[in-house]
VEXVOMI-495044 format. One line per 3 residues: their letters; for each residue x, y, z of N, C-alpha, C. Coordinates in Angstrom, 2 decimals, m for minus. Layout:
BEGIN
A> X:Y:Z:X:Y:Z:X:Y:Z | ...
***
This chain:
BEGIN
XXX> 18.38:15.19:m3.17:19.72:15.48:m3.65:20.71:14.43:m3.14 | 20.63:14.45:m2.15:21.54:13.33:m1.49:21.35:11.72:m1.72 | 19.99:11.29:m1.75:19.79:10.07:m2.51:19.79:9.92:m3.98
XXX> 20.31:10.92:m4.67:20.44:10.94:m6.21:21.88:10.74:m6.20 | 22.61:11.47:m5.35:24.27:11.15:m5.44:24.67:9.82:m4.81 | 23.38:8.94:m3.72:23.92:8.07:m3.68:23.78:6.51:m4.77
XXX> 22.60:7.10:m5.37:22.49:5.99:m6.19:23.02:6.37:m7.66 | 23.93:7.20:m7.79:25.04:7.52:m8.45:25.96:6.56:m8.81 | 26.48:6.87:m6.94:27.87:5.76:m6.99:27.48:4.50:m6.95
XXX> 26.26:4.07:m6.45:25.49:2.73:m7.01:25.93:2.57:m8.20 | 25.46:3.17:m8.60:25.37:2.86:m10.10:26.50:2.74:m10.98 | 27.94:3.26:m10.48:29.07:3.72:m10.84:29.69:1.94:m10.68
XXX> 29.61:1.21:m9.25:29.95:0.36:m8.93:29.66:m0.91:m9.70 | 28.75:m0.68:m10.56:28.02:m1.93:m11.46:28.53:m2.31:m12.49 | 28.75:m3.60:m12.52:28.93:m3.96:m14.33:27.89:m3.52:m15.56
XXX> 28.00:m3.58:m16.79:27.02:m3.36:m17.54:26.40:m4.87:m17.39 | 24.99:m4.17:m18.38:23.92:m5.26:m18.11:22.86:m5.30:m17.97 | 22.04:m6.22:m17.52:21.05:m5.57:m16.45:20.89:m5.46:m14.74
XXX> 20.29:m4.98:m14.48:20.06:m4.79:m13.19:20.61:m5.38:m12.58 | 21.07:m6.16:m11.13:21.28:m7.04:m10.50:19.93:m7.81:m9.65 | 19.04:m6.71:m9.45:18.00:m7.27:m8.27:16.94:m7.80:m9.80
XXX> 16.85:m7.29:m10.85:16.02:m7.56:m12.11:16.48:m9.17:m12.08 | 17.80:m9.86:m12.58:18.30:m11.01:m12.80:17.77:m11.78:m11.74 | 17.97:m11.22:m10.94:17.53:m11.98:m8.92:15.85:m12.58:m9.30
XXX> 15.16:m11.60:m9.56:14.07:m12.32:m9.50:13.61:m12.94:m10.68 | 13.95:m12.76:m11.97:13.72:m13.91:m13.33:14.60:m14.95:m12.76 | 15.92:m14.96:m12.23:16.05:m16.36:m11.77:15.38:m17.34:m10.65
XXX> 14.84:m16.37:m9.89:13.64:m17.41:m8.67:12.40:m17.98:m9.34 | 11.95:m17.37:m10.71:11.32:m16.78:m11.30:11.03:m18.42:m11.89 | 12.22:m18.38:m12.27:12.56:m19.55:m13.60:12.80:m20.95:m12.44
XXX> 13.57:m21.01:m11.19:13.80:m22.00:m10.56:12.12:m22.84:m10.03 | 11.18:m22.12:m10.34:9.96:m22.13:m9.82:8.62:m22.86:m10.77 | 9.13:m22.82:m12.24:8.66:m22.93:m13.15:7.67:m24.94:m13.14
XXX> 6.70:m25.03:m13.61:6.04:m26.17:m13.80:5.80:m26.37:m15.21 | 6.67:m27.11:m15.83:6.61:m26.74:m17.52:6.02:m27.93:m17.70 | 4.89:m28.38:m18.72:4.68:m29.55:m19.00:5.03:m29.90:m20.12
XXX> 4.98:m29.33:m21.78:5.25:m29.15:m22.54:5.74:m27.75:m23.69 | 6.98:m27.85:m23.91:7.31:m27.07:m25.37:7.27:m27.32:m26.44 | 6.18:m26.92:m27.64:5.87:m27.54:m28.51:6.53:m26.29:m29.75
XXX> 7.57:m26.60:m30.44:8.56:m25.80:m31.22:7.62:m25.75:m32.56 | 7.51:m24.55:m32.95:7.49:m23.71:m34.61:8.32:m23.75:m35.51 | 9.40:m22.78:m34.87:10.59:m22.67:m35.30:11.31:m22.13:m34.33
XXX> 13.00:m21.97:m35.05:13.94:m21.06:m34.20:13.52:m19.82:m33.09 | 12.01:m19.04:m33.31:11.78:m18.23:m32.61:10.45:m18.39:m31.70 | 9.57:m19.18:m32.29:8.24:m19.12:m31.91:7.98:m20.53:m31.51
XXX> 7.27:m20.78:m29.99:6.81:m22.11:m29.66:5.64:m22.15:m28.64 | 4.80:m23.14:m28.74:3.76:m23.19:m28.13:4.07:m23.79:m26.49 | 3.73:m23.06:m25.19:4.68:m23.17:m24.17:3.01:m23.67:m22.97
XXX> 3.19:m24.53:m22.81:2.26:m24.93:m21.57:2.58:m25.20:m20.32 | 1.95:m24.47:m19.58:2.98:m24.41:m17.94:1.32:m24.70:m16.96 | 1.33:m24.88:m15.41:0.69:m25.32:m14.64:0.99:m23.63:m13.73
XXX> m0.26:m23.13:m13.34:m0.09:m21.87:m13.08:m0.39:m21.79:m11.71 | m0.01:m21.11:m10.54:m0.41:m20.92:m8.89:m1.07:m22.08:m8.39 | m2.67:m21.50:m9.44:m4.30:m22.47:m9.37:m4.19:m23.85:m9.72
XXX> m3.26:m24.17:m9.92:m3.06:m25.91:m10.58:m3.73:m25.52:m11.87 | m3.96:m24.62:m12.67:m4.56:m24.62:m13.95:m3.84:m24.81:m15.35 | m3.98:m25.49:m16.88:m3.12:m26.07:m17.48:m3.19:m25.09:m18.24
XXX> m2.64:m23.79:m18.84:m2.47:m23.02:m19.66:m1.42:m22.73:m20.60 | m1.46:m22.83:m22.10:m0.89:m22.67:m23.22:m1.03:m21.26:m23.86 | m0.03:m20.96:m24.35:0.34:m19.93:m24.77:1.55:m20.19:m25.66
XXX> 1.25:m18.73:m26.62:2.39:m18.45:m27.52:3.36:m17.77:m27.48 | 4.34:m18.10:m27.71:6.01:m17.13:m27.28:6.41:m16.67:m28.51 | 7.11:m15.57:m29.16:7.87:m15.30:m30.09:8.76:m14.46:m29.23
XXX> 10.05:m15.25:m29.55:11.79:m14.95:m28.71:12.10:m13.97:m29.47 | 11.98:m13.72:m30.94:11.90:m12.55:m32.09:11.78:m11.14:m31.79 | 10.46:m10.71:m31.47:9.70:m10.04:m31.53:9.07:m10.05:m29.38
XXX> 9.86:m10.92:m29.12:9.47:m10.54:m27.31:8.04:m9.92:m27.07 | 7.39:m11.37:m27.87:6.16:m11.33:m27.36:5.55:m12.69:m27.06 | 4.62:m12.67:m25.87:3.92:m13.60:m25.55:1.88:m13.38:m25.38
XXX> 1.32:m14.21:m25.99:m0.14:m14.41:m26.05:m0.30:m13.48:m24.27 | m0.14:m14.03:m23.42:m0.38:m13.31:m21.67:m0.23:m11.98:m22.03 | 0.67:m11.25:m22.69:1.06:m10.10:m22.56:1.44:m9.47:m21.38
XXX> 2.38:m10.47:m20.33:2.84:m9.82:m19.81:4.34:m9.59:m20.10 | 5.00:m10.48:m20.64:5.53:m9.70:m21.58:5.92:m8.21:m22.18 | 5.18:m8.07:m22.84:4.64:m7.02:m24.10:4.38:m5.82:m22.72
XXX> 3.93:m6.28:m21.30:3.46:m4.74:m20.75:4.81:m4.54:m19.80 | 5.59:m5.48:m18.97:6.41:m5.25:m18.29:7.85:m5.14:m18.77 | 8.02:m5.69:m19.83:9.23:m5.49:m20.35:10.35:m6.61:m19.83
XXX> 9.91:m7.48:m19.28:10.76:m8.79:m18.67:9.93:m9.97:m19.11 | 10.69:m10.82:m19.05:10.22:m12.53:m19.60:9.29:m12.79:m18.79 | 8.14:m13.19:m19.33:7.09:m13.68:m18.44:7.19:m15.27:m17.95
XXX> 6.62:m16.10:m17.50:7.12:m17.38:m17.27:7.16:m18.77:m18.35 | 6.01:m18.06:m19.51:5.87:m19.16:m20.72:7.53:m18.69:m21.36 | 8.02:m17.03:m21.61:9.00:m17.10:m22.23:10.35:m17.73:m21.53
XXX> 10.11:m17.30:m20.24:11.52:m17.84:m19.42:11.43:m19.70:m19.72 | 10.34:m20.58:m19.56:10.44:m21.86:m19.97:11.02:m21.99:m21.40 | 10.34:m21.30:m22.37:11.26:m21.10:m23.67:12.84:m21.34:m23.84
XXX> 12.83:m19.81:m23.13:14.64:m19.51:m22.81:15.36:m20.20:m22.51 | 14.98:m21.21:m21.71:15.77:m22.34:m20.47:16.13:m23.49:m21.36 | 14.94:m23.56:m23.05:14.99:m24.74:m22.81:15.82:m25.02:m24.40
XXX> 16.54:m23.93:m24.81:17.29:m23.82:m25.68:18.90:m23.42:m24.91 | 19.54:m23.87:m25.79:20.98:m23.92:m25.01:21.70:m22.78:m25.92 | 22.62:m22.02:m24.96:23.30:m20.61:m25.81:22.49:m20.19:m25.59
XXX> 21.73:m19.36:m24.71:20.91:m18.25:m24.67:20.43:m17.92:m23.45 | 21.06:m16.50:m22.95:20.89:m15.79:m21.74:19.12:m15.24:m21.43 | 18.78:m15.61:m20.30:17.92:m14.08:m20.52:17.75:m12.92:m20.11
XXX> 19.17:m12.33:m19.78:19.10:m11.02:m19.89:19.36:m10.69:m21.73 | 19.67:m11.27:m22.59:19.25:m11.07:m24.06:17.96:m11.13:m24.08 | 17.05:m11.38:m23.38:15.68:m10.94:m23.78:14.75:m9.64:m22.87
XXX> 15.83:m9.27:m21.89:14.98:m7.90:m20.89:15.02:m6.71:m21.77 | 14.09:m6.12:m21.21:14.41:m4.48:m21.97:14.93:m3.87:m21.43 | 15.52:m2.96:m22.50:16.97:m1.89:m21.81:16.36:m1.25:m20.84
XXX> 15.17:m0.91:m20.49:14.37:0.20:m19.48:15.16:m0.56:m18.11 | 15.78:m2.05:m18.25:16.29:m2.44:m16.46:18.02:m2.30:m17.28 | 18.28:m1.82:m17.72:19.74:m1.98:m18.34:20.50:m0.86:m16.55
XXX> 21.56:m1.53:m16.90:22.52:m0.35:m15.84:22.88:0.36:m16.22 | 22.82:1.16:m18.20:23.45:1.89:m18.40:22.09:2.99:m18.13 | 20.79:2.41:m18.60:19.63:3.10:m18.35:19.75:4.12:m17.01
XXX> 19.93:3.07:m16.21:20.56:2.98:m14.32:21.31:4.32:m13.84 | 22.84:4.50:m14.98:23.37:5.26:m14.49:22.88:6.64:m15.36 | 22.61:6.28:m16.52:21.56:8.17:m17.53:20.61:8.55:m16.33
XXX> 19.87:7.99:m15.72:18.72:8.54:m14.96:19.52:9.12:m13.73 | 20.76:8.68:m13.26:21.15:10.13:m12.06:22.69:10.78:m12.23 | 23.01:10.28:m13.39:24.04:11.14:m14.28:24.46:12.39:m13.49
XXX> 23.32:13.29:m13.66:22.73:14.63:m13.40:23.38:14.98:m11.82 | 23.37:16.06:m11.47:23.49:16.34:m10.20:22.17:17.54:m10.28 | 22.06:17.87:m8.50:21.18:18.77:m8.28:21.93:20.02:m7.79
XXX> 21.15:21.38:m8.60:21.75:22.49:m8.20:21.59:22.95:m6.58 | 22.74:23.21:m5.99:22.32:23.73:m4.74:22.25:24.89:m4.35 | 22.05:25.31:m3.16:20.77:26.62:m2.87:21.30:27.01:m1.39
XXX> 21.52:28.33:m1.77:21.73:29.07:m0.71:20.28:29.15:0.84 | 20.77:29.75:1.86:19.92:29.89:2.86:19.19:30.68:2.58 | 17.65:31.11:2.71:16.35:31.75:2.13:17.16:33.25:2.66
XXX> 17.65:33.55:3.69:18.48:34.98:4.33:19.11:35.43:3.32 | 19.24:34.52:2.07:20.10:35.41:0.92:19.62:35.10:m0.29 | 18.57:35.07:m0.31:18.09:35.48:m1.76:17.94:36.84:m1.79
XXX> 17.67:36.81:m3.03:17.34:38.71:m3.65:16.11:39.17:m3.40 | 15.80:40.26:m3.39:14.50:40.64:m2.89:14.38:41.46:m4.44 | 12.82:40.54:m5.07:12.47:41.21:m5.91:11.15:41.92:m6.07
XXX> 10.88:43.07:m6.58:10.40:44.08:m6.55:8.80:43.32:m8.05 | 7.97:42.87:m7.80:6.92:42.21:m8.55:6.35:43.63:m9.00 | 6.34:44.91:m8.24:5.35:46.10:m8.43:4.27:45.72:m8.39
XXX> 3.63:44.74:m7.66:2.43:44.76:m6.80:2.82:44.26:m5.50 | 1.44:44.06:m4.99:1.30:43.28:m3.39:0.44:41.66:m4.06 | 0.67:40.41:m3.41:0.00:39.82:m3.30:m1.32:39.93:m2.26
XXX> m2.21:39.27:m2.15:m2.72:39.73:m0.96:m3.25:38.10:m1.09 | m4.29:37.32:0.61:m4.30:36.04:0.37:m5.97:36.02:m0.02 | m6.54:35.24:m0.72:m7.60:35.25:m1.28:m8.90:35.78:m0.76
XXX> m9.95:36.33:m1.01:m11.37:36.41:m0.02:m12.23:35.94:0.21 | m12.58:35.45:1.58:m12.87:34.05:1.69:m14.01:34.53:1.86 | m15.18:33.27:1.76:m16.60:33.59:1.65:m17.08:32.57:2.74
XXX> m18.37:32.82:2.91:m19.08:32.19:4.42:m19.04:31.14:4.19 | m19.19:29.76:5.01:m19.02:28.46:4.46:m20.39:28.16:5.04 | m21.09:27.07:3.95:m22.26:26.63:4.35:m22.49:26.19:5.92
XXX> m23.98:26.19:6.18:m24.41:25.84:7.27:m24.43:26.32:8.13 | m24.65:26.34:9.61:m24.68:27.41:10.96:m23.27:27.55:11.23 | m22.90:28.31:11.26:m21.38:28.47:12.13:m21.06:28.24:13.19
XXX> m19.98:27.82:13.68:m19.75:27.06:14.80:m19.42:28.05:16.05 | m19.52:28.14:16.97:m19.27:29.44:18.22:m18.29:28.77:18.63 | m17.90:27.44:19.36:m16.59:27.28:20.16:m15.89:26.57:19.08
XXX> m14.13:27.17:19.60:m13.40:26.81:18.58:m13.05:24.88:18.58 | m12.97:24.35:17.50:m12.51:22.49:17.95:m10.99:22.87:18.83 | m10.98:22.15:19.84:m10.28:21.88:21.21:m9.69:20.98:20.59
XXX> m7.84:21.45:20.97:m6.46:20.18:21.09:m7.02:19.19:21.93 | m5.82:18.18:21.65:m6.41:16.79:21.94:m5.68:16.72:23.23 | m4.75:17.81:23.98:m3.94:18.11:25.25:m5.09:19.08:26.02
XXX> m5.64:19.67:25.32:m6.69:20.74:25.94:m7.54:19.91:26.52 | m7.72:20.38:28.11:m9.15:19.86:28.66:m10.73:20.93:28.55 | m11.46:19.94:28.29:m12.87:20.14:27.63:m13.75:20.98:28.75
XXX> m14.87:21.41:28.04:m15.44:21.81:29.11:m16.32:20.52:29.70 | m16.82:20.83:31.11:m17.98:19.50:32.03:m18.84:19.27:30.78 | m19.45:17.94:30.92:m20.22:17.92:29.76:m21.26:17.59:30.60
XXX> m22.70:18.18:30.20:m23.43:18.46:30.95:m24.22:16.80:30.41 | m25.56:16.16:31.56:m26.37:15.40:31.26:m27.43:15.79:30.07 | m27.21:15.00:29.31:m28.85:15.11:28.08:m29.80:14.42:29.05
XXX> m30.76:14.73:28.38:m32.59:14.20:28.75:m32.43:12.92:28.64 | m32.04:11.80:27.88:m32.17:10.37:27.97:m31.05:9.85:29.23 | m29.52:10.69:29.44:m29.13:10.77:31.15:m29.93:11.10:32.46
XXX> m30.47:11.73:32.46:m31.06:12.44:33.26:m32.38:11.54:34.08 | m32.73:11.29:33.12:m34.00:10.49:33.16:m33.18:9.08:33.92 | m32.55:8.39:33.02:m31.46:7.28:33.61:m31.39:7.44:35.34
XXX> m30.57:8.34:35.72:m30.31:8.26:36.86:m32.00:9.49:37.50 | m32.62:9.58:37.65:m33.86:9.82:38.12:m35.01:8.30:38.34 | m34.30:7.27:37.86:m34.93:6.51:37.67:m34.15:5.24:38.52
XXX> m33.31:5.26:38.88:m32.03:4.76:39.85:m32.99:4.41:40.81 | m33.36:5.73:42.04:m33.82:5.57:43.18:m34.76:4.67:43.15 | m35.73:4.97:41.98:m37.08:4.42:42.16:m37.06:2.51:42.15
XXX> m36.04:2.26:41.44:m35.79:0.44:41.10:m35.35:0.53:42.62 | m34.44:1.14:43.69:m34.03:0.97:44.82:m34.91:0.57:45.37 | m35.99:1.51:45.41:m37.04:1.68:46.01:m38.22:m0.06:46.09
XXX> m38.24:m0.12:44.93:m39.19:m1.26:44.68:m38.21:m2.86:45.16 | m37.57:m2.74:45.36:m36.62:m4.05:45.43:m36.63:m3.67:46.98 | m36.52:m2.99:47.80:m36.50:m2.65:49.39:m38.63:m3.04:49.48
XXX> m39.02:m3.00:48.65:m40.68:m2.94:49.34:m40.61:m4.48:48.92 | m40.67:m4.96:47.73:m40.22:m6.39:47.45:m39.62:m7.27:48.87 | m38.27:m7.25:49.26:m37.81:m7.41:50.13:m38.63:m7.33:51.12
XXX> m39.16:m6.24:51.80:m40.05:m6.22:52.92:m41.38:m7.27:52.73 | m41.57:m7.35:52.21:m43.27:m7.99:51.48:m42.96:m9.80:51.92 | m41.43:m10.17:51.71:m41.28:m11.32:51.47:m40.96:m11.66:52.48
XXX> m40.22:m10.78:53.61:m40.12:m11.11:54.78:m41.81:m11.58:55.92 | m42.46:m10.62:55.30:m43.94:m10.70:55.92:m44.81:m11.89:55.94 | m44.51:m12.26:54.47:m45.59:m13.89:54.40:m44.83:m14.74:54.47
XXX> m43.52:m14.68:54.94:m42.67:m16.23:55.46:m42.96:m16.38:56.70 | m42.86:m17.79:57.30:m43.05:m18.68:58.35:m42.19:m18.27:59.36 | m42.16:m17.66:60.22:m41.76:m17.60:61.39:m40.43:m18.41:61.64
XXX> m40.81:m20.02:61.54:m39.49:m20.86:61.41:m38.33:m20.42:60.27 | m38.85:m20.10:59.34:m38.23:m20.06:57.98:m37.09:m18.65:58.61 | m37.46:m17.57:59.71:m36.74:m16.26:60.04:m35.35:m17.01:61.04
XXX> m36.41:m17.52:61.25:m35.38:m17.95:62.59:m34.19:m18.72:62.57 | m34.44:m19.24:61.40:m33.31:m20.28:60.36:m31.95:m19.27:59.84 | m32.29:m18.27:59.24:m31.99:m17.77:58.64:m31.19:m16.80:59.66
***
């Protein structure tokens, strides 16, 4: 409700026309353009070859008439695509907001929030109406698979101990025993060294 009344007075503030941010970008649109050749029909229709993102050389057909172009983007967005904007530019006397569709017009702009929204009392005062039944909430049926016994735990809730599995268990049962062999190792190596070699050390 409140962003409908503000793009109201948006809209109130505007010249006719089109859009303002619509014009904004067919003109970056057009300052951007790589035209290599316009090859003229007539007054409405010309064969328009432009250099595209890819460095690629692509031709296409424009009719200024009938606001259509071969790309069809055009024909789907309702704004000059870039073969027609090279067109547009390259005839003198001719805007192109004369070629947008009214769908970006500002008068379009201001019909779409014209309207206001009805407003609404606090739920404490509505009417209490009498349906002559009860709703009741649907009946729910068992859900596949084993059912779960503990409920899923908040992410603030602390868990219960989590006990060792068999591949843990085993892990640390198996601790001592590497202790073990690295202390007999150790001893073993002390035994068949040289006397000098202890005494060094």
């Amino acid at each position: 409700m409140e962003k409908r009344y503000l793009r109201m007075q948006i809209a109130n503030k505007m010249d006719d026309g089109i859009l303002p941010n619509v014009m904004k970008e067919l003109n970056q649109v057009s300052n951007n353009l790589r035209v290599v050749k316009v090859a003229r029909s007539d007054e409405d229709c010309a064969e328009v070859t432009l250099v595209d993102a890819y460095n690629n050389t692509r031709r296409h057909t424009v009719d200024l008439k009938n606001h259509n172009c071969s790309c069809r983007v055009w024909q789907v967005t309702g704004k000059p695509c870039h073969h027609a904007l090279a067109w547009i530019l390259s005839n003198r006397g001719v805007q192109i907001s004369d070629f947008v569709h009214d769908y970006y017009s500002v008068a379009k702009f201001k019909a779409a929030y014209q309207g206001s929204v009805t407003t609404m009392s606090d739920r404490s005062q509505w009417p209490e109406v009498d349906l002559g039944f009860q709703v009741w909430p649907p009946l729910q049926t068992r859900a596949p698979g084993r059912p779960k016994v503990q409920r899923i735990r908040g992410a603030l809730e602390k868990g219960p101990k989590r006990r060792l599995d068999a591949p843990d268990a085993k892990a640390m049962d198996t601790l001592p025993r590497l202790a073990n062999l690295q202390n007999q190792q150790k001893m073993l190596l002390q035994k068949h060294q040289p006397r000098d070699m202890l005494q060094r050390k």
